[in-house]
SEROMAR-208987 format. One record per residue: residue number from 1; residue in three letters; x, y, z of N, C-alpha, C, CB in turn. Coordinates in steps of 0.1 Angstrom, whole numbers, plus 5000, padded with zeros to 4 digits. Glycine has a CB too. Example, Ala and Ser with C-alpha at 12.3 -4.5 7.8 and 13.67 -1.06 7.14 Angstrom:
<nodes>
1,ALA,5132,4943,5078,5123,4955,5078,5132,4967,5078,5113,4955,5090 $
2,SER,5128,4978,5071,5137,4989,5071,5129,5000,5079,5141,4994,5057 $
</nodes>
This chain:
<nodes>
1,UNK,4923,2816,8902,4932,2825,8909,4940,2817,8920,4925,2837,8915 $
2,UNK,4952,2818,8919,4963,2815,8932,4959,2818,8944,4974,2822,8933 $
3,UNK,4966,2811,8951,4962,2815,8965,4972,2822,8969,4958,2805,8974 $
4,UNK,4987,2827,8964,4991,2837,8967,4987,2851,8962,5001,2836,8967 $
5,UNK,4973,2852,8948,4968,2862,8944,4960,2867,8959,4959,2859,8930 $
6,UNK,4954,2860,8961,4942,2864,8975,4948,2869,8988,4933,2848,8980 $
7,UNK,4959,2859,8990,4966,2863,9006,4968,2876,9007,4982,2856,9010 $
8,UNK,4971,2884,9000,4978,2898,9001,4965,2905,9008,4983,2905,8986 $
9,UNK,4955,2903,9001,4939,2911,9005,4936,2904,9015,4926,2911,8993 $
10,UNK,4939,2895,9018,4932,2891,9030,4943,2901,9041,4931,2873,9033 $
11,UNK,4954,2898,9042,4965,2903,9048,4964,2919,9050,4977,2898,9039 $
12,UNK,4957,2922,9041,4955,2939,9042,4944,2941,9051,4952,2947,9027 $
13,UNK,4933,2938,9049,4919,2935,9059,4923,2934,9072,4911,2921,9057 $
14,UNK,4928,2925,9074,4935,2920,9090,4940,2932,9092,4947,2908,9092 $
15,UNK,4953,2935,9088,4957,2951,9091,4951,2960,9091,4965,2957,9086 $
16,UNK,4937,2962,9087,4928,2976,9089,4922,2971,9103,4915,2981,9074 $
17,UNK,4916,2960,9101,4911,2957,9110,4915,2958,9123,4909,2948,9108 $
18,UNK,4928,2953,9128,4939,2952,9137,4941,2970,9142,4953,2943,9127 $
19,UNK,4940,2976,9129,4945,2989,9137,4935,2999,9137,4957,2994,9132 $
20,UNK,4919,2995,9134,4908,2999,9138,4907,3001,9154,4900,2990,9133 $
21,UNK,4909,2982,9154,4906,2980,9169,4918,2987,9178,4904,2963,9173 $
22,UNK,4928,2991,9174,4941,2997,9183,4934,3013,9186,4959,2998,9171 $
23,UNK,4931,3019,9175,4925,3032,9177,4913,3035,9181,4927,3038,9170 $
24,UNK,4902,3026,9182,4893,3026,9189,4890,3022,9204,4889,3022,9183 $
25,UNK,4901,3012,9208,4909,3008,9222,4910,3018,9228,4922,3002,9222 $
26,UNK,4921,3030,9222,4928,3034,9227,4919,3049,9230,4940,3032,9221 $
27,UNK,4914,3047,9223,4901,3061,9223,4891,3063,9234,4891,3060,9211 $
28,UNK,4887,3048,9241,4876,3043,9249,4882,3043,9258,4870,3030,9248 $
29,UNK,4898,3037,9264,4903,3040,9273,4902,3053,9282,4912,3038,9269 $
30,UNK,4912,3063,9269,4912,3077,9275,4904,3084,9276,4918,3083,9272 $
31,UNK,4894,3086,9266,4878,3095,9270,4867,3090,9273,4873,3102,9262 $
32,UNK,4864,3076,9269,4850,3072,9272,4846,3065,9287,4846,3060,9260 $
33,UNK,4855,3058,9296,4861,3052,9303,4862,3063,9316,4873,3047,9297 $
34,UNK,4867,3077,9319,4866,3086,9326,4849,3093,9321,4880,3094,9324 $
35,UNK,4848,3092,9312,4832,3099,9312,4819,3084,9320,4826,3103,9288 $
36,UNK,4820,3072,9314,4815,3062,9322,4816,3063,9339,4823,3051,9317 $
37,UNK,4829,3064,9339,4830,3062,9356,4823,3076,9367,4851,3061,9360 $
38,UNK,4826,3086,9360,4816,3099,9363,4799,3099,9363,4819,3111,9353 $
39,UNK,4793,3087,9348,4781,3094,9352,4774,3074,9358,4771,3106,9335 $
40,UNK,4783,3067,9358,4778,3057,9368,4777,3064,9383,4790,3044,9368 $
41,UNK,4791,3069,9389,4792,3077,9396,4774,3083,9402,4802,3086,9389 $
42,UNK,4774,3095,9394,4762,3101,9395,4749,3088,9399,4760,3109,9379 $
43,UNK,4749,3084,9389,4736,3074,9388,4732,3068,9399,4737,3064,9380 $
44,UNK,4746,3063,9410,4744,3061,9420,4742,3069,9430,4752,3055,9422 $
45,UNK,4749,3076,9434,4744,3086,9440,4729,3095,9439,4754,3093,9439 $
46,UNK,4718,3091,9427,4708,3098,9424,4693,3091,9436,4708,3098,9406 $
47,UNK,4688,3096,9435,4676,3094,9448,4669,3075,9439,4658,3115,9447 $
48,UNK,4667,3072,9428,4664,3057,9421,4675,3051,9433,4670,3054,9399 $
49,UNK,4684,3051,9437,4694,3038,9441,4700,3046,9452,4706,3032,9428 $
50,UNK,4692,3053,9457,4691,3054,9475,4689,3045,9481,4682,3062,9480 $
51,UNK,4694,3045,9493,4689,3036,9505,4675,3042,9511,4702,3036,9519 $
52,UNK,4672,3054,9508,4666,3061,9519,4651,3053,9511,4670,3082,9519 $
53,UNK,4649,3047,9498,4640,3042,9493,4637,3027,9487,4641,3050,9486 $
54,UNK,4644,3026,9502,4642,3011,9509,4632,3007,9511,4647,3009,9521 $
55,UNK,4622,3012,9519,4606,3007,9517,4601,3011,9511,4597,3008,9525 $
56,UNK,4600,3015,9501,4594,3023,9488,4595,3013,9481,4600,3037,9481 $
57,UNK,4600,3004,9479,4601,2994,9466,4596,2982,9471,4617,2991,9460 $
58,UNK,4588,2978,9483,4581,2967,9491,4566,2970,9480,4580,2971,9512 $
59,UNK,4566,2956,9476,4556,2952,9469,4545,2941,9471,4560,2950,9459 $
60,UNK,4530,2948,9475,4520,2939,9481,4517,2926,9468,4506,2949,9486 $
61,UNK,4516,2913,9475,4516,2902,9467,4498,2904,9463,4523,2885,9478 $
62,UNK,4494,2906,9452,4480,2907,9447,4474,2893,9451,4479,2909,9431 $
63,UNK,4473,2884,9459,4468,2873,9469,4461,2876,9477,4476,2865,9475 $
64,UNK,4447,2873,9475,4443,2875,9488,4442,2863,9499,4430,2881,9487 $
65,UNK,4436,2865,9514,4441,2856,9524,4422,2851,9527,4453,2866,9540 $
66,UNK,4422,2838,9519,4404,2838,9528,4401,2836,9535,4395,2833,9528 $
67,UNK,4389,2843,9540,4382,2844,9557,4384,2829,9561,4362,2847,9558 $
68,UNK,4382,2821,9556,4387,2804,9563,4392,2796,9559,4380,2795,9566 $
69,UNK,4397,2785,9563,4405,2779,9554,4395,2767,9548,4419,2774,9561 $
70,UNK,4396,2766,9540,4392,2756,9523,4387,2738,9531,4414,2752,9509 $
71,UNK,4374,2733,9532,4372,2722,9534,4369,2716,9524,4365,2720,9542 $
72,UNK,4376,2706,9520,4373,2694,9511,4359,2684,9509,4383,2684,9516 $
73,UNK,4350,2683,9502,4345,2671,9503,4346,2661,9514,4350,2666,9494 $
74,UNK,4363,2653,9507,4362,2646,9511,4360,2645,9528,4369,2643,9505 $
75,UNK,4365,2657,9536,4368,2660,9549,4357,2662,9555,4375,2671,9552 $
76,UNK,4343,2663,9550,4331,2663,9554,4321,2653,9553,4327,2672,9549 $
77,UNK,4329,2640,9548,4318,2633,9546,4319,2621,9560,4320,2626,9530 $
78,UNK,4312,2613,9566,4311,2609,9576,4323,2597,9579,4297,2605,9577 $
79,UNK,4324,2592,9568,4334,2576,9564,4347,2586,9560,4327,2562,9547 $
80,UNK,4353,2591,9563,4359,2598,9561,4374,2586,9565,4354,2612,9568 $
81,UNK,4375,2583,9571,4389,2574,9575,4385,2560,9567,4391,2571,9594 $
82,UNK,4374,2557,9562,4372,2543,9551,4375,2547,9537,4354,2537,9550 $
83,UNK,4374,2560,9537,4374,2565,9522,4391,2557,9518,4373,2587,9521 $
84,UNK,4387,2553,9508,4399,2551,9496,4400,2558,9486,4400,2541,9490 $
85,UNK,4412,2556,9480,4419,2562,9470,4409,2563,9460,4432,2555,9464 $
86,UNK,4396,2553,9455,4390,2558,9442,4377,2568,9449,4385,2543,9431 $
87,UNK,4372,2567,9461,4370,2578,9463,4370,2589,9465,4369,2577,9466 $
88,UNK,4383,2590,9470,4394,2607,9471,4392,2613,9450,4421,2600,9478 $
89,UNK,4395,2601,9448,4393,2602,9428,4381,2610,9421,4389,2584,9420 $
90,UNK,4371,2603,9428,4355,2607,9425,4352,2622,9426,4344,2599,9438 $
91,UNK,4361,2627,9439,4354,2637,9444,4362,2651,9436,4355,2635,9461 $
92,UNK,4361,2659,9427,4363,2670,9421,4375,2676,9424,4353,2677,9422 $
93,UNK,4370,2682,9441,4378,2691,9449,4393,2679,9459,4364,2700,9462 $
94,UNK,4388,2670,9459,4396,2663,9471,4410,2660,9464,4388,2647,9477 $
95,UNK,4416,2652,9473,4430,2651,9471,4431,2642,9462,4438,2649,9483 $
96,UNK,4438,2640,9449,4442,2626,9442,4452,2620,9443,4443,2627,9430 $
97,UNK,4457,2614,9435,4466,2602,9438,4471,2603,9421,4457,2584,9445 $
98,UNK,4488,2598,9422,4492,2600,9412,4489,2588,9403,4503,2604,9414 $
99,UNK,4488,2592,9387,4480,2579,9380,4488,2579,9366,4461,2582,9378 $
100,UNK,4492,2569,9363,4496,2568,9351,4491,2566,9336,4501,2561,9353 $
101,UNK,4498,2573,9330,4488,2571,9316,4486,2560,9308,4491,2579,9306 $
102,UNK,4476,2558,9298,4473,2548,9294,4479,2548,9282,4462,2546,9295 $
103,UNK,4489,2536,9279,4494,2531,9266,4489,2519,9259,4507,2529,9268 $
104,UNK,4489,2526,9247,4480,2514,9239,4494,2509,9224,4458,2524,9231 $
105,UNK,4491,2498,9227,4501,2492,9214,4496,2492,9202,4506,2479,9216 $
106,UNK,4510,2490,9195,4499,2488,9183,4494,2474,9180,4506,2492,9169 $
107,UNK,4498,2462,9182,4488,2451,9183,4478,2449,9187,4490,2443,9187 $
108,UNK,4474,2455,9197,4462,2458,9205,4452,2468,9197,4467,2465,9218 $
109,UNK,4460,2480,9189,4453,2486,9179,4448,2478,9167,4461,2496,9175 $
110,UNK,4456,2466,9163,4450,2460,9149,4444,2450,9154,4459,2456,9137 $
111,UNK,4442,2449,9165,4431,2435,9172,4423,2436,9170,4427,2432,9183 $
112,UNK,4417,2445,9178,4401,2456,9180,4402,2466,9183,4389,2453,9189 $
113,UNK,4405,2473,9169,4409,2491,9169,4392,2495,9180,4410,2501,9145 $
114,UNK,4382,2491,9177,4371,2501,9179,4371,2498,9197,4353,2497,9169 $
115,UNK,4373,2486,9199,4370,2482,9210,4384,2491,9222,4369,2463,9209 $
116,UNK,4392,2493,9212,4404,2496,9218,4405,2511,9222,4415,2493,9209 $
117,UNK,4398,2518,9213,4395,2536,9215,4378,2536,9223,4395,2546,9195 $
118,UNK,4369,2525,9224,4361,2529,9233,4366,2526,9246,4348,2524,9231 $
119,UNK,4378,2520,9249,4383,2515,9263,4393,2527,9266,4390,2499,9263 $
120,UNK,4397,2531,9258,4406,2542,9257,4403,2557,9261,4409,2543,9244 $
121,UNK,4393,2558,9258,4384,2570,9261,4378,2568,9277,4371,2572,9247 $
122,UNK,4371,2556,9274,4365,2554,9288,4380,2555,9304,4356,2534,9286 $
123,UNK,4388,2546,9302,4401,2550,9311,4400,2568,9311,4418,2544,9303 $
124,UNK,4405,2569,9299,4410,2587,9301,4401,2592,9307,4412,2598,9289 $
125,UNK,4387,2592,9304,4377,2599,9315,4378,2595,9327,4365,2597,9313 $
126,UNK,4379,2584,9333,4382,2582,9346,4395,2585,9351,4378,2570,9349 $
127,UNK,4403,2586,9346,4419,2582,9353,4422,2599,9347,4434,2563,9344 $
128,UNK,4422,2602,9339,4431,2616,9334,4421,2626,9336,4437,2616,9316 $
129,UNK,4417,2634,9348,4410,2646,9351,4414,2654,9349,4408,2649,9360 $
130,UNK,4424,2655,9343,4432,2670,9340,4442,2676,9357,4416,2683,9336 $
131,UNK,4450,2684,9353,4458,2690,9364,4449,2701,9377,4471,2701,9355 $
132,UNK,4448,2704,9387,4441,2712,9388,4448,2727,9389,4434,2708,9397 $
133,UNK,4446,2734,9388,4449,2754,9384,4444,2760,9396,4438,2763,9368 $
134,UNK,4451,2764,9406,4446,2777,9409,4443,2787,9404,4451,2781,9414 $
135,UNK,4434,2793,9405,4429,2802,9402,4424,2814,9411,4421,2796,9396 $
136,UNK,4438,2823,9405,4436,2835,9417,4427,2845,9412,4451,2843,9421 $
137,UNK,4416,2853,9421,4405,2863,9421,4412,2874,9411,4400,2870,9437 $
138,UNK,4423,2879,9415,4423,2893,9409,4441,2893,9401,4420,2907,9425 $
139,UNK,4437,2879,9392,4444,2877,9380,4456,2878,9384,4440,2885,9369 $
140,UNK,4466,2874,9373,4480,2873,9373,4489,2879,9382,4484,2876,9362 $
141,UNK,4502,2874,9392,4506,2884,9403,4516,2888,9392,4512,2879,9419 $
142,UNK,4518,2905,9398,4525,2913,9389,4540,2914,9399,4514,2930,9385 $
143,UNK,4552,2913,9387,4566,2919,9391,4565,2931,9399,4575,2921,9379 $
144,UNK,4575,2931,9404,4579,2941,9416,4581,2957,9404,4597,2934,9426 $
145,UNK,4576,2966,9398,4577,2970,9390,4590,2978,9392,4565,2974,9387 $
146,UNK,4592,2982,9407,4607,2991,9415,4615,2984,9408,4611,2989,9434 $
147,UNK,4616,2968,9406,4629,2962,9405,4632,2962,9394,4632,2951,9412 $
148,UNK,4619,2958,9385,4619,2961,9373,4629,2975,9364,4606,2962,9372 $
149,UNK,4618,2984,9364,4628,2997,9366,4646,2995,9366,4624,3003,9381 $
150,UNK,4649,2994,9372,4658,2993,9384,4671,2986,9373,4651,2982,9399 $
151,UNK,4664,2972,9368,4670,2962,9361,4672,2963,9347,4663,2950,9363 $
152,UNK,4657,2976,9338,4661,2976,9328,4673,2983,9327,4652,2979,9322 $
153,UNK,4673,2993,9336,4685,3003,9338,4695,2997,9336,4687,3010,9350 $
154,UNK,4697,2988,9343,4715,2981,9347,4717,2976,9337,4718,2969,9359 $
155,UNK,4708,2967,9328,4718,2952,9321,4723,2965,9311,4707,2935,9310 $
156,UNK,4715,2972,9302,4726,2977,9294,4736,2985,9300,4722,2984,9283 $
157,UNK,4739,2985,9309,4755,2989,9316,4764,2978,9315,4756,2993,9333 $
158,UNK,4757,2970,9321,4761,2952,9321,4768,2951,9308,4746,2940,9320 $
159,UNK,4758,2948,9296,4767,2949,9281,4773,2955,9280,4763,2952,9272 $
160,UNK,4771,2967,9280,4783,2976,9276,4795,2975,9281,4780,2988,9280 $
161,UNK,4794,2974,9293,4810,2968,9300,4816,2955,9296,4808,2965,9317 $
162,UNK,4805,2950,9293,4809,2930,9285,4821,2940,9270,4782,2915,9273 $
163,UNK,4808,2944,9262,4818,2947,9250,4831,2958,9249,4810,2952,9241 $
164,UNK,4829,2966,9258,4844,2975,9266,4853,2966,9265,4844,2979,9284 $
165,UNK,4854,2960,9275,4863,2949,9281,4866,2940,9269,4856,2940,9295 $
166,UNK,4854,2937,9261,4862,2926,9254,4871,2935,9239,4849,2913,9248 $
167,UNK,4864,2949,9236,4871,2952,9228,4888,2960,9234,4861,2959,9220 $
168,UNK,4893,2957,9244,4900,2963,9251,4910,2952,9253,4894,2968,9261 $
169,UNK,4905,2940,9252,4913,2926,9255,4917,2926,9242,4905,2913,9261 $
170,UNK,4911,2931,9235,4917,2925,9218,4926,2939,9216,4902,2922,9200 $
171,UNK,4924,2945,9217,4936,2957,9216,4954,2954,9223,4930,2971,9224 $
172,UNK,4951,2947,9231,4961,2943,9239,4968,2931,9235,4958,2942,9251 $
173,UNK,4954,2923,9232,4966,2914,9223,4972,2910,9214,4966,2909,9223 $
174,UNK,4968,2921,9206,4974,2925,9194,4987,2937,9198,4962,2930,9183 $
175,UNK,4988,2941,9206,5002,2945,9211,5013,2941,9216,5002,2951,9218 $
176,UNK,5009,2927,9220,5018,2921,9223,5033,2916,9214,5010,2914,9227 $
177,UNK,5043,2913,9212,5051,2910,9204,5052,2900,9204,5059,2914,9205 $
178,UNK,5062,2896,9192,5063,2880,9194,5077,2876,9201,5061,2872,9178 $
179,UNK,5074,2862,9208,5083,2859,9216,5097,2860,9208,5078,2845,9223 $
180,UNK,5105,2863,9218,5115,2861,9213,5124,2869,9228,5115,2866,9198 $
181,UNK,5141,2866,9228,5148,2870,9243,5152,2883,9242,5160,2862,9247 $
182,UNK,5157,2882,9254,5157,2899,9260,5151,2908,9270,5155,2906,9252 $
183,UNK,5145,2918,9268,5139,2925,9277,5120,2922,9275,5145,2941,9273 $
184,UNK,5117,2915,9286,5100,2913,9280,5093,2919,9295,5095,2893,9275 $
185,UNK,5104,2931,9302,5095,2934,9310,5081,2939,9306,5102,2943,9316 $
186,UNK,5078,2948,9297,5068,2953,9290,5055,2943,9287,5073,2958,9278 $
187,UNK,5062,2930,9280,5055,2917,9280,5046,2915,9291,5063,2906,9279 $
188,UNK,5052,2916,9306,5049,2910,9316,5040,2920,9319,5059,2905,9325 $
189,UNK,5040,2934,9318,5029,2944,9324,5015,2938,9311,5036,2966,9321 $
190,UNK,5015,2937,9302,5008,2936,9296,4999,2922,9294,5013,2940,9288 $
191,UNK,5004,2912,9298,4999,2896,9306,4992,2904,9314,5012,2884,9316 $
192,UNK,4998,2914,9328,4990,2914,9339,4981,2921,9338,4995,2916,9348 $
193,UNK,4981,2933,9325,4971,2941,9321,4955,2936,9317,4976,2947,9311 $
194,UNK,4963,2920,9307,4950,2915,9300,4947,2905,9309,4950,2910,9286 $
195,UNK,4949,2901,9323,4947,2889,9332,4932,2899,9338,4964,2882,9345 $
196,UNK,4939,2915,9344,4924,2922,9347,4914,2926,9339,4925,2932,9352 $
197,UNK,4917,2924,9326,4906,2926,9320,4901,2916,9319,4907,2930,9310 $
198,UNK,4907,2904,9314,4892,2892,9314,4887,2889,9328,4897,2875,9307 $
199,UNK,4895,2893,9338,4889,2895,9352,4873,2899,9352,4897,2906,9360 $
200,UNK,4876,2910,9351,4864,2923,9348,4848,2920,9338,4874,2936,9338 $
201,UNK,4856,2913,9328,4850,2908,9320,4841,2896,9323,4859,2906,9312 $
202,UNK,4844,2885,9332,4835,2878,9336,4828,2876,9350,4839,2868,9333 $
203,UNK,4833,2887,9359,4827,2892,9368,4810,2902,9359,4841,2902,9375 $
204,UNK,4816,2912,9353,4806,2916,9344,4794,2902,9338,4816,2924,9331 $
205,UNK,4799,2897,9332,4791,2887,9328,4783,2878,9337,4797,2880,9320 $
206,UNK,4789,2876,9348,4780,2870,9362,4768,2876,9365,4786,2872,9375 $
207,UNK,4766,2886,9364,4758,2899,9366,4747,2893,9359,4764,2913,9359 $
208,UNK,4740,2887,9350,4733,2885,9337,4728,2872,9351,4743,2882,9319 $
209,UNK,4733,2859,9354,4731,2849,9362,4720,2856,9377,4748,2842,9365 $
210,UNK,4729,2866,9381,4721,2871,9392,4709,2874,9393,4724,2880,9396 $
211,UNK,4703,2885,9383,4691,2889,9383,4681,2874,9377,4692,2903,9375 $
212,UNK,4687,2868,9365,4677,2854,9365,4672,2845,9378,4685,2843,9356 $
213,UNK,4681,2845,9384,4680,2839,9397,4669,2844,9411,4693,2840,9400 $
214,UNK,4669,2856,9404,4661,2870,9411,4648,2866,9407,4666,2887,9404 $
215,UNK,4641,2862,9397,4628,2864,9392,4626,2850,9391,4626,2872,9378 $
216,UNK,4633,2839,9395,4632,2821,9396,4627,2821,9410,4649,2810,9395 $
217,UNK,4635,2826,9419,4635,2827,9433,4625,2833,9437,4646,2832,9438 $
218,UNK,4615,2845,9433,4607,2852,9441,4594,2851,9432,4613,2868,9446 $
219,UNK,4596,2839,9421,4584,2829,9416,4578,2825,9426,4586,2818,9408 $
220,UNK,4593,2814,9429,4590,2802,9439,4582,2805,9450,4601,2795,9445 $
221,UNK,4583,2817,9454,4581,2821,9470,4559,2826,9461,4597,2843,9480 $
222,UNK,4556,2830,9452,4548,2833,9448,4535,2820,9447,4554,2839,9438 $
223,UNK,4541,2811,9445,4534,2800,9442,4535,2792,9460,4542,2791,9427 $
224,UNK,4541,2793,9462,4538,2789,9475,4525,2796,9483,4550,2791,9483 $
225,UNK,4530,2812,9481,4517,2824,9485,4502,2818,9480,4521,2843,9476 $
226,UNK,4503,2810,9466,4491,2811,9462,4489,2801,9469,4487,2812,9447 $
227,UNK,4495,2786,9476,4490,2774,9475,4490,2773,9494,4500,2763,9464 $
228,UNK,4496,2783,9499,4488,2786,9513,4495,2801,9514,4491,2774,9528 $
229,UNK,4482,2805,9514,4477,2818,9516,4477,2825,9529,4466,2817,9512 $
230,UNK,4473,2816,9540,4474,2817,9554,4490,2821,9562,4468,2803,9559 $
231,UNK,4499,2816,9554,4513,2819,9559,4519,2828,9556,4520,2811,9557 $
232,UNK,4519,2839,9569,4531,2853,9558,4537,2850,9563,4533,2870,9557 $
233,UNK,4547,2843,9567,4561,2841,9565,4566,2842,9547,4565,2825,9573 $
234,UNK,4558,2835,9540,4559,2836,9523,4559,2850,9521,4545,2828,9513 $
235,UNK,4551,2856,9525,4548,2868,9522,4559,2881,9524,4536,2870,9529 $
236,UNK,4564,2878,9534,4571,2885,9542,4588,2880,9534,4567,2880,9560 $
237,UNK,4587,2868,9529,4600,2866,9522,4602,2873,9507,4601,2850,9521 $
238,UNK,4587,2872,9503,4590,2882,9490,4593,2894,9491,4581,2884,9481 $
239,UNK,4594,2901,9499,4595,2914,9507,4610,2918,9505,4592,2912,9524 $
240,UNK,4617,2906,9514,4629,2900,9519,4637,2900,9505,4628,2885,9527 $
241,UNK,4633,2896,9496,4642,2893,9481,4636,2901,9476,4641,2879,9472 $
242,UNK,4628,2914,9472,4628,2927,9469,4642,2931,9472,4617,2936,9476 $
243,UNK,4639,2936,9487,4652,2945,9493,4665,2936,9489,4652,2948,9512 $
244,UNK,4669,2926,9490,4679,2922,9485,4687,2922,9470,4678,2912,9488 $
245,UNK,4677,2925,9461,4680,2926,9446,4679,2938,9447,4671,2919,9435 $
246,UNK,4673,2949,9457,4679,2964,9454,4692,2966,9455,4673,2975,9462 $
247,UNK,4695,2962,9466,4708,2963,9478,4717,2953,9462,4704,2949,9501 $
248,UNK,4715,2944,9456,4720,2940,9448,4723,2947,9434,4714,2932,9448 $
249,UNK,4718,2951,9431,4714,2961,9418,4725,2975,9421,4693,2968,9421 $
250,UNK,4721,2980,9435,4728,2995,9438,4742,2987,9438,4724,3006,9454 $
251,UNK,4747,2972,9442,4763,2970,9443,4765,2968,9430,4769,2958,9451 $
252,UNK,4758,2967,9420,4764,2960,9409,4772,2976,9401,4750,2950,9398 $
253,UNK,4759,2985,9408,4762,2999,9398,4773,3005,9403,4751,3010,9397 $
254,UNK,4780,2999,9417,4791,3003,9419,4803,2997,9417,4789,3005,9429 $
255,UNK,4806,2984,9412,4805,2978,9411,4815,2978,9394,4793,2976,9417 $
256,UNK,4803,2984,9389,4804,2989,9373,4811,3000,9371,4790,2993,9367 $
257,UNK,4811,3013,9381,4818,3024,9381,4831,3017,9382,4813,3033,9392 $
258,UNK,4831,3010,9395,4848,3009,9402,4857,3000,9388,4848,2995,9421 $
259,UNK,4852,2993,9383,4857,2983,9374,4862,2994,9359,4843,2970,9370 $
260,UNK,4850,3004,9359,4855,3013,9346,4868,3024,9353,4840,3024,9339 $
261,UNK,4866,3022,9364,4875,3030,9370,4889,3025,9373,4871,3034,9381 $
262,UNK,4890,3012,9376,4903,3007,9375,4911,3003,9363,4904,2999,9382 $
263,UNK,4906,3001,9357,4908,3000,9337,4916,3012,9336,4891,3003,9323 $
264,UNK,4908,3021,9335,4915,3035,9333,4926,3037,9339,4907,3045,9338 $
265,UNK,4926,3033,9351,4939,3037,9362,4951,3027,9355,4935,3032,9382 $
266,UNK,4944,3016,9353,4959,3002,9351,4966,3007,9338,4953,2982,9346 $
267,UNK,4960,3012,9330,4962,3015,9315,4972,3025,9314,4949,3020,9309 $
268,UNK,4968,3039,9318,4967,3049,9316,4984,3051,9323,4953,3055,9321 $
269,UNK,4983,3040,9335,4994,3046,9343,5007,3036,9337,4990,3046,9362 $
270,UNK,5002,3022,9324,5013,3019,9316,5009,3016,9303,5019,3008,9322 $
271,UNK,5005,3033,9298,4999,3032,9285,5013,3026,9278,4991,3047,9279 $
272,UNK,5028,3036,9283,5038,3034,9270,5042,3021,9271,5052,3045,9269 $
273,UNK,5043,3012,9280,5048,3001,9286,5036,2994,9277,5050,2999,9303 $
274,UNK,5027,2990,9276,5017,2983,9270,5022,2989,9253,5000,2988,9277 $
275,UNK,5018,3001,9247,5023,3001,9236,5038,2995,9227,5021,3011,9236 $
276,UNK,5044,3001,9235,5057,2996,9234,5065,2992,9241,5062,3002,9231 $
277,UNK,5060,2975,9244,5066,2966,9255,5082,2964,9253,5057,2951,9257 $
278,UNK,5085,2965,9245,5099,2965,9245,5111,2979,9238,5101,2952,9239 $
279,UNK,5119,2979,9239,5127,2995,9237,5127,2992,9218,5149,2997,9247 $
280,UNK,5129,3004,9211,5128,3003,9201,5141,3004,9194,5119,3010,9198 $
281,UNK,5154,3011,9200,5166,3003,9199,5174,2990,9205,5171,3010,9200 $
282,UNK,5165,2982,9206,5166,2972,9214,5178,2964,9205,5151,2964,9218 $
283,UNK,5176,2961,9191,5180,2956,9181,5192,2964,9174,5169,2954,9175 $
284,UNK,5193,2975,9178,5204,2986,9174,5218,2985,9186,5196,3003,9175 $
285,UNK,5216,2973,9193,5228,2979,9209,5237,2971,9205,5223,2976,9229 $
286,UNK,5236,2964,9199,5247,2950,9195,5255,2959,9179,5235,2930,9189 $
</nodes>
């Protein structure tokens, strides 16, 4: 078959397609878009994303603080200032020293393979002790479950607004005309139409970076808690990055409203100018 048999069907596809996305654009605009911005609206304003439930979402770090602080071996033994590095080694609990692993070649393997894996083994036992693990009493520290909550809520707003926006950008630019002179005031509303949408659009998609950063950040502060325990300042900082990813969370949902809300407004108030960026006897005046 030709390939001018095929073009036609492809050419027809595109045009269903094309004016799928025009009337489903244009549908999201005017009713889905004012229903969004009302019950974001709401959501915010509902008692979940109050201020008033600001300390309500402060979450105790499951760490406990021990009656004393931790003596070493090594810190108890009399020679304590003679001690060297393969002593500090010896001792289970004490401090180590970083040690490199043991590489074995292969010539060395077809020398004296046997001699080479009883020397092999013997090193690893002495030099490779393994990492050591804290090991906290009362098991794994648990997420802030408030923010949790909080987060599953949002991202699918998050998406949703990602695929809005993007199916809103393709509507537009498929309205556009093709260049050519004369009147392209219409043109130019519709540049500045689709410049705020991909605005919106990757503002929205930032959103996604924030909260990762949220659960990296109040790790870090977590593992510090476990590796001194004695310091609430740590403690007091995971506190600190709670309330900030609420205070974060309630802006995004506003955030989300205002963005569905100015769409609506840009659109709406140059729906005919966007559809029909230029006059339709434009070509009839001559």
């Amino acid at each position: 078959m030709s390939e001018s048999g095929i073009r036609p069907d492809y050419d027809l596809e595109i045009s269903h397609f094309k004016e799928n996305i025009k009337s489903e654009a244009e549908s999201l605009v005017l009713k889905t878009f004012p229903k969004k911005t009302l019950e974001l609206h709401n959501l915010l304003e509902s008692p979940r994303f109050s201020l008033k439930n600001l300390d309500k979402i402060r979450h105790e770090v499951n760490i406990p603080i021990p009656e004393y602080p931790y003596i070493t071996p090594v810190q108890s033994k009399t020679a304590t200032i003679k001690s060297t590095n393969d002593e500090c080694d010896d001792v289970p609990n004490g401090p180590s020293r970083k040690r490199k692993f043991l590489v074995l070649s292969e010539e060395s393997q077809t020398d004296n393979k046997e001699e080479g894996e009883q020397s092999a083994l013997k090193n690893s036992s002495n030099h490779l002790d393994g990492s050591r693990v804290l090991i906290l009493p009362y098991g794994s520290v648990r997420c802030n479950i408030h923010i949790i909550e909080l987060i599953d809520i949002v991202k699918p707003l998050i998406r949703q607004l990602v695929d809005d926006t993007n199916l809103l950008k393709m509507w537009v630019l498929f309205l556009i005309p093709r260049i050519e002179d004369g009147n392209n005031f219409g043109v130019s509303i519709q540049e500045e139409t689709l410049s705020e949408i991909r605005t919106v659009e990757a503002e929205a998609a930032a959103y996604f970076d924030q909260m990762s950063r949220y659960f990296l950040s109040r790790a870090k502060i977590i593992t510090k808690i476990a590796k001194y325990p004695h310091v609430d300042d740590f403690r007091r900082n995971v506190s600190e990055i709670d309330e900030k990813e609420f205070i974060s969370l309630r802006l995004i949902v506003a955030e989300l409203r205002n963005h569905y809300a100015s769409l609506h407004d840009i659109v709406t108030k140059n729906l005919e100018k966007i559809k029909t960026p230029r006059p339709q006897n434009q070509h009839t005046m001559y």
